[in-house]
N, C-alpha and C positions, 0 to 999 in steps of 0.2 A: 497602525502604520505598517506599509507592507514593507519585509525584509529584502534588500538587493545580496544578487548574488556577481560577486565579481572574478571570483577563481572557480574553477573546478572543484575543488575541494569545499564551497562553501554549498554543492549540490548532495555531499555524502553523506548518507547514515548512516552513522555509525552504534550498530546493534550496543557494542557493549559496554557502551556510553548511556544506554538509556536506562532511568532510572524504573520502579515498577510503575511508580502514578505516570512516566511519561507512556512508557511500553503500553498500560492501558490507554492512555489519551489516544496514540497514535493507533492502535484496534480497534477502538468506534470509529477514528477517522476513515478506515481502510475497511470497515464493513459496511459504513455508509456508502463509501463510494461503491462497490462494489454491490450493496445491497440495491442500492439505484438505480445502477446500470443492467441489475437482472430482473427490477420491478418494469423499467419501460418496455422489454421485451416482453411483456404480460400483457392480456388482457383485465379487466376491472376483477372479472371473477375468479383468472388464474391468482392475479394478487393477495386477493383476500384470502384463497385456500392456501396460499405458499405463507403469507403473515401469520394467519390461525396454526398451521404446522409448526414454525420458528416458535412461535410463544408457548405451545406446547412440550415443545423439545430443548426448552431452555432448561442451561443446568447451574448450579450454583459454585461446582467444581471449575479446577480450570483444565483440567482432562480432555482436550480436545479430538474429536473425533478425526483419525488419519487422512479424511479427505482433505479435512480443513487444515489440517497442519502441514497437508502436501502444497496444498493451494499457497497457505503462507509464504512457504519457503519458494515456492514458484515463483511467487511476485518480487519476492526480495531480491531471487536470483535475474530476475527481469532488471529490476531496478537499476542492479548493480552492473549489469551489461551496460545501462542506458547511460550510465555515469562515467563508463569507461568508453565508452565511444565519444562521449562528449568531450571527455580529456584530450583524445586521439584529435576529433578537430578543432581543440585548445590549441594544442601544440600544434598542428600545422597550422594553423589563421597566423600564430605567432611566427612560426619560421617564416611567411610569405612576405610576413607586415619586417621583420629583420633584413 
């Protein structure tokens, strides 16, 4: 069932809400997407050498390397813009429709 979103606030993430098994769910969510979107700009044999790399460079720690923890924080900070401009035209759809 998909969930409707009827406020502003029912589009926020809020970090310190999530528990570890979600914070991992939502990492594979966010490396798929992300891994996807940088496999279709590959060709067959870029992919396979960039997959053979990842699998080899996989680590069992959770010690992320700086680009990756820059990148996180990137997208979160993206998100988080994307959610306040949405608010912004919440409230004015609302003020026009008053």
């Amino acid at each position: 069932m998909r969930r409707e979103f009827r406020f502003p606030q029912d589009l926020k993430l809020e970090i310190e809400d999530l528990t570890p098994k979600k914070a991992t769910k939502l990492a594979k969510y966010l490396a798929t997407v992300i891994g996807k979107g940088h496999a279709r700009q590959m060709g067959p044999e870029g992919r396979e050498k960039w997959q053979k790399q990842l699998r080899q460079n996989r680590t069992k720690v959770l010690d992320a390397p700086s680009w990756l923890w820059s990148s996180v924080v990137e997208l979160m900070v993206g998100r988080e813009g994307a959610y306040l401009e949405h608010c912004r035209k919440y409230a004015l759809s609302a003020m026009v429709v008053s």
